[in-house]
N, C-alpha and C positions, 0 to 999 in steps of 0.2 A: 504494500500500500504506500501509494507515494504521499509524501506531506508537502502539499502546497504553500503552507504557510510558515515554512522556516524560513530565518534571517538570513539574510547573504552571507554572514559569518560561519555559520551553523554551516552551511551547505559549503561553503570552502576550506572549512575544519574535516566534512565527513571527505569532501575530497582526496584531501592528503593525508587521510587515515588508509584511506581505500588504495590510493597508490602508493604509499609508504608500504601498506599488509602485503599489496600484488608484488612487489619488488623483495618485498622481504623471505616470503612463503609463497608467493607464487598465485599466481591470475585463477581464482575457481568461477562459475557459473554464476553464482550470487551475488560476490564481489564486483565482479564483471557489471551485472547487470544494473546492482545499486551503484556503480561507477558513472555508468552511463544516467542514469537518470538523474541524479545531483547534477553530473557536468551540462547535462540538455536546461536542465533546469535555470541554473545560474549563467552560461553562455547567451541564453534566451528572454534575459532579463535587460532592460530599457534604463538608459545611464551610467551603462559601464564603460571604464576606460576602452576607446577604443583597441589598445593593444593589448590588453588582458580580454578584450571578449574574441580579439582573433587568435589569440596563445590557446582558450580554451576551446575556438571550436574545431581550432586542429588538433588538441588533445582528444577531444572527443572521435573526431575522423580517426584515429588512430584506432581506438578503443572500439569504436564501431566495426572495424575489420579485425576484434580478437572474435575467436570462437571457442570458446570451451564445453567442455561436458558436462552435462548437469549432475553429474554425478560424479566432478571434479572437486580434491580436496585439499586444502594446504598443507606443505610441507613444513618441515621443523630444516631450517639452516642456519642455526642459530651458531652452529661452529663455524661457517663462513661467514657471517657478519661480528663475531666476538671480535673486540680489541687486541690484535696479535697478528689476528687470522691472514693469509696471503694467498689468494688467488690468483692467476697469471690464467 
């Protein structure tokens, strides 16, 4: 259920939660999908800076061409983002 009536803030907070978890653990079906509806939401809003509403709706274009399984889960990479960690 989407909430129409959340603050711009609220909605640019659940953003970088959602892309912060997909990056973190990985893009699942839900995430995916509450991803996209904040960014349509807040993209589609009237008096935003222009370069923040075109940042977002090519983030959104982006996210518009993930596809995941709805029966996709997050992972645990917590050993690759722990402070130490090195990936190449």
């Amino acid at each position: 259920m989407e909430q129409t009536d959340m603050p711009l803030e609220l909605r640019l907070a659940a953003v970088i939660h959602l892309l912060s978890s997909s990056a973190l653990r990985g893009a699942t079906f839900h995430k995916t999908e509450a991803l996209r509806a904040h960014l349509r939401s807040v993209a589609g809003q009237d008096g935003l800076n222009p370069y923040l509403k075109s940042t977002l709706q090519e983030v959104l274009g982006g996210w518009e061409a993930v596809d995941c399984h709805p029966a996709s889960i997050s992972v645990d990479c917590l050993s690759l983002t722990a402070p130490g960690a090195h990936v190449h």
